[in-house]
N, C-alpha and C positions, 0 to 999 in steps of 0.2 A: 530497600527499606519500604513499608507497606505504611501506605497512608492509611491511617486511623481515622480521619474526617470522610473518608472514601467507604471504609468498612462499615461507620456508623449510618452514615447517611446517603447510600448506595443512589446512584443515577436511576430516574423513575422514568421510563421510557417513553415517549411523547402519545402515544398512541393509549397509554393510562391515563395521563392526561385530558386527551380526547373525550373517553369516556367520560371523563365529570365535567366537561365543558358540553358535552351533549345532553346533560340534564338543566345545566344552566340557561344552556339556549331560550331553551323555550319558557323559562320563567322571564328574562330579560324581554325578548320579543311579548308576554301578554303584562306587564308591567307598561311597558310601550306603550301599546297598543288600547290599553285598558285607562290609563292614568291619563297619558298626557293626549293621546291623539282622539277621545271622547270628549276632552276639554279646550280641544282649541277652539275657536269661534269658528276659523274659515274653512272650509269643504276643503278647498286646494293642500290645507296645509293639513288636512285629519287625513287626505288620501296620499298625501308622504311618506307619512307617521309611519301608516298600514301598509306601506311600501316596505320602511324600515324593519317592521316587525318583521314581515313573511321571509326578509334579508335574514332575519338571526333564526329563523327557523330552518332554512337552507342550511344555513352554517350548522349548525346544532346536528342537522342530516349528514352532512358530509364528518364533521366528527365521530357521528355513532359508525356510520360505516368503516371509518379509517380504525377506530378499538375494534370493534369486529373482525376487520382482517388481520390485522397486527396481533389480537391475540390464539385467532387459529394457527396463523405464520410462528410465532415466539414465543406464545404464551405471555402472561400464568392462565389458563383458561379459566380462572374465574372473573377474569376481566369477559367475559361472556356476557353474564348475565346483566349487568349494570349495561354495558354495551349495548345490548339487544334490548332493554327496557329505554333506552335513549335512543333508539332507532325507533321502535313501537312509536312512543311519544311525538317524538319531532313529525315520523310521518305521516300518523293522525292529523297533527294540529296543522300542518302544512297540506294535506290532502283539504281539510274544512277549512282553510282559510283560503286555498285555489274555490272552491263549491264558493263560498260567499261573495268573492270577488265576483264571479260568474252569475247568481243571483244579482248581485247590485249591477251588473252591464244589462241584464234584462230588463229589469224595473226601470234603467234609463233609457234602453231603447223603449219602452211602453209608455213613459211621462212624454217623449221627445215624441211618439205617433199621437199622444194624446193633444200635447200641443199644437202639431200639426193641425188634427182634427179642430182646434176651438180656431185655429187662423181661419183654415177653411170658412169654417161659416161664421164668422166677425168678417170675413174680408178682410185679410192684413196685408198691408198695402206701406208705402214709404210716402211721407210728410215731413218736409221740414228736416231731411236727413234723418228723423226718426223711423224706427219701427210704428206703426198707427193700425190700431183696429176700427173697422170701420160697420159700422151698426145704421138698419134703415137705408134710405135713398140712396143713392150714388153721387156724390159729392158736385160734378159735371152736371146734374141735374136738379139738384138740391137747391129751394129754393131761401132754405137756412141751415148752418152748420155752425152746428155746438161741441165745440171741446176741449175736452174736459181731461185737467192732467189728476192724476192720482198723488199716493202721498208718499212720505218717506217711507223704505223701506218693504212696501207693497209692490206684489208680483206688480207688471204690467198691464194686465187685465183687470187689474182690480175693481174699476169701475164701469167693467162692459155692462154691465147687468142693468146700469142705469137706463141703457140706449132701448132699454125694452120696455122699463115701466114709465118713465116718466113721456105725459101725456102732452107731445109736444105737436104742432102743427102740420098740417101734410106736408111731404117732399122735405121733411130734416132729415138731414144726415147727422150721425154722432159721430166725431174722431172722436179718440183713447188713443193719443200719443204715450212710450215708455219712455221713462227717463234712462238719460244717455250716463246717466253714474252708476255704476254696479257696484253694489255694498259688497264686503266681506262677509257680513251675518247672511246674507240673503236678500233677497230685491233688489228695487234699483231709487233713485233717488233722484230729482233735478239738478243738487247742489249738494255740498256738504254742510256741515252749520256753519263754518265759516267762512262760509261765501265762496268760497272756491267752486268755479265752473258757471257759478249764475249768470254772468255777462255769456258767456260763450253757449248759455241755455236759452235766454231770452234772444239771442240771437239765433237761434233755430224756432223756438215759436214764431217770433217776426216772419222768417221766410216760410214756414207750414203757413201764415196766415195768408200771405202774400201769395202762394202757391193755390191755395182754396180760389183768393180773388180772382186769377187768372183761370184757372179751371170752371169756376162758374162766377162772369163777372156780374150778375145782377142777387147773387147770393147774400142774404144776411147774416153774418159772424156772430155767433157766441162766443167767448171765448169763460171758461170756470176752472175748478177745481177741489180737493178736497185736502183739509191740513196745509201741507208744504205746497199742495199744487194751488190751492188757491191763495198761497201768500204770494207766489211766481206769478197769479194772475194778476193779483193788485198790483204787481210791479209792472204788468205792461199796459195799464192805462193811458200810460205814457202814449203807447202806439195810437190810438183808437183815432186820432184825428186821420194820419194818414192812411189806418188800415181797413178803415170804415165796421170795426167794430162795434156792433152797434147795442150789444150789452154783456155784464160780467156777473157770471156766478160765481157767488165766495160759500165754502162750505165749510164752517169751524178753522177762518184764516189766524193768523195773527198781526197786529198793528208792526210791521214791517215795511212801511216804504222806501225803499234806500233808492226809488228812484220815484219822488212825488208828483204826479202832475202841475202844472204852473197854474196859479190862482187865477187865469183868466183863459185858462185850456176847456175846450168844449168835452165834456165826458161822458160816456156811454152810461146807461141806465145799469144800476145796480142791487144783486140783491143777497142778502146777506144771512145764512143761516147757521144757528148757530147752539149748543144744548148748553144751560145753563147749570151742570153737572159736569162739566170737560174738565179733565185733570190732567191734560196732555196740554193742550194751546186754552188759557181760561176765559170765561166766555167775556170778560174784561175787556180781553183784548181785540174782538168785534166791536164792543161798545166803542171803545177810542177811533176802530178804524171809522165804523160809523159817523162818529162825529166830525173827524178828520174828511172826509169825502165829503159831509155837509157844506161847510164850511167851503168847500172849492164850486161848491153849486152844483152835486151831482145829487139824479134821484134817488133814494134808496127806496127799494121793500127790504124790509125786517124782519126777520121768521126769526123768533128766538123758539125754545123746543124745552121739555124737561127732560135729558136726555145727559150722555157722556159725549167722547169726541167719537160722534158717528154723523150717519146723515138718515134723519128722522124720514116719516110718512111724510109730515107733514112740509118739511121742505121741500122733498120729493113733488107734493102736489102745489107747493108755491111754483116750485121752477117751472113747470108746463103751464101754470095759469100767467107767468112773467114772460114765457117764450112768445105765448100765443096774443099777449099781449103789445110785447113788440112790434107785432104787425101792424097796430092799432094806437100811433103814438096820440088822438085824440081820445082816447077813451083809458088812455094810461094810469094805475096807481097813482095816488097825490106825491109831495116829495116826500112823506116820511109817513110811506104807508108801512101799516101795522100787520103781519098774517097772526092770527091767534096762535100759540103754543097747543102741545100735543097733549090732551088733557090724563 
């Protein structure tokens, strides 16, 4: 007896098949590749993705080959043409996505000599268990050392550039410690916002500061920051009696002390700057630390700025006139000196 569901609907060979799965491939893989792995946030996971795709573009390869032989072997030869247009395809798109991959290892071996190259001459050096660039004197000889963490999210380096311009007294060294949290979006961070890491952060600035001491023990300590790095600084106040820090630059912080000085603790001199245009940390939140700090008997200078959340000229030129100042604690700003704003 002859099956009728047999005769209407005859067995389609796999190798037919093949061929329309060799045109899908590669729409699948730049869907991929295009849609989701463009839109992830993290590098790790967008170079997955792009793993995945160039996976369905192989596949798509091996399909168009397998209809091409399958229909020279059995036919119908017009499984040919669709076959060999999904072979075209797949190994175009797969030849330029091996070429890109190979571009993007170039450009990271050239970021990664570049890198090299800024270590080179920053002097990057280990503090504190941190990664540290180090700008100016050599720290052993240094007869003040200022540093200065950067902020959320920002390269490492971010604030080498300071150790050049601001106008600080002979034989400073600058540290530019990186923070030990690597973001997903890019940069690196001290902490997360909620708090996660800051104790085990604050405990490696403690020993970079304590490490400086012992390296050059007649050395005077700065210790600053900018954003996140200078709320990390407010928070180590706390140190300053035993680490003989002898003053803190806050650059656009915010009223964070989760760990306050005691209202009868001796405190390092202070200085505060801050743009009264910040829409990131508002400049408010200077205000209250200011007053807060007062209140414990510490000195401040005040640089407010008309600016966003950056770091002005004008604080740029407070901080060298406060470093060099240091040296000079009778000829010191009063406690609630003023610097003019950036006109």
């Amino acid at each position: 007896m002859i099956d009728e569901a047999a005769e209407t609907n005859p067995t389609v060979p796999f190798y037919v098949q093949a061929a329309k799965a060799s045109w899908m491939a590669p729409l699948v893989g730049i869907v991929v590749f295009n849609v989701v792995g463009r839109s992830a946030e993290s590098l790790d996971v967008s170079f997955v993705i792009a793993c995945l795709a160039g996976v369905t573009y192989v596949v798509g390869l091996v399909f168009a080959v397998w209809a091409v032989v399958g229909a020279f072997r059995k036919g119908p030869l017009r499984i040919l043409i669709p076959a060999s247009i999904g072979l075209l395809i797949n190994g175009l798109i797969l030849f330029a996505f091996i070429g890109t991959f190979d571009v993007a290892r170039q450009l990271a071996e050239a970021r990664r000599s570049e890198r090299d190259h800024d270590s080179s001459l920053t002097g990057e050096e280990s503090w504190g268990g941190l990664k540290t660039h180090v700008v100016g004197t050599p720290v052993a000889v240094a007869e003040m050392a200022v540093v200065l963490l950067h902020g959320y999210g920002a390269p490492g380096t971010d604030l080498v550039a300071l150790g050049e311009v601001i106008d600080a007294p002979p034989k400073t060294a600058f540290l530019f410690p990186e923070g030990p949290v690597s973001l997903e979006q890019g940069g690196r961070a001290w902490y997360h916002p909620s708090g996660e890491h800051l104790e085990e952060t604050r405990t490696q600035i403690r020993q970079l500061i304590a490490e400086i001491s012992r390296s050059s023990p007649d050395c005077d300590i700065v210790l600053g920051g900018f954003s996140q790095g200078a709320i990390l600084a407010s928070n180590m106040l706390t140190e300053a009696e035993n680490s003989r820090l002898k003053g803190v630059v806050l650059y656009s912080p915010a009223f964070d002390l989760s760990h306050p000085p005691a209202d009868s603790q001796p405190l390092p001199k202070v200085l505060i700057a801050h743009g009264r245009s910040d829409r990131v940390l508002p400049f408010s939140e200077s205000e209250k630390l200011r007053a807060e700090l007062q209140t414990r008997g510490c000195e401040i200078t005040w640089v407010p700025f008309e600016a966003g959340h950056t770091i002005s000229t004008s604080a740029i030129a407070a901080t060298g006139e406060f470093l060099g100042k240091l040296t000079q604690p009778s000829e010191f700003l009063s406690k609630d000196a003023v610097v003019p704003a950036d006109e």
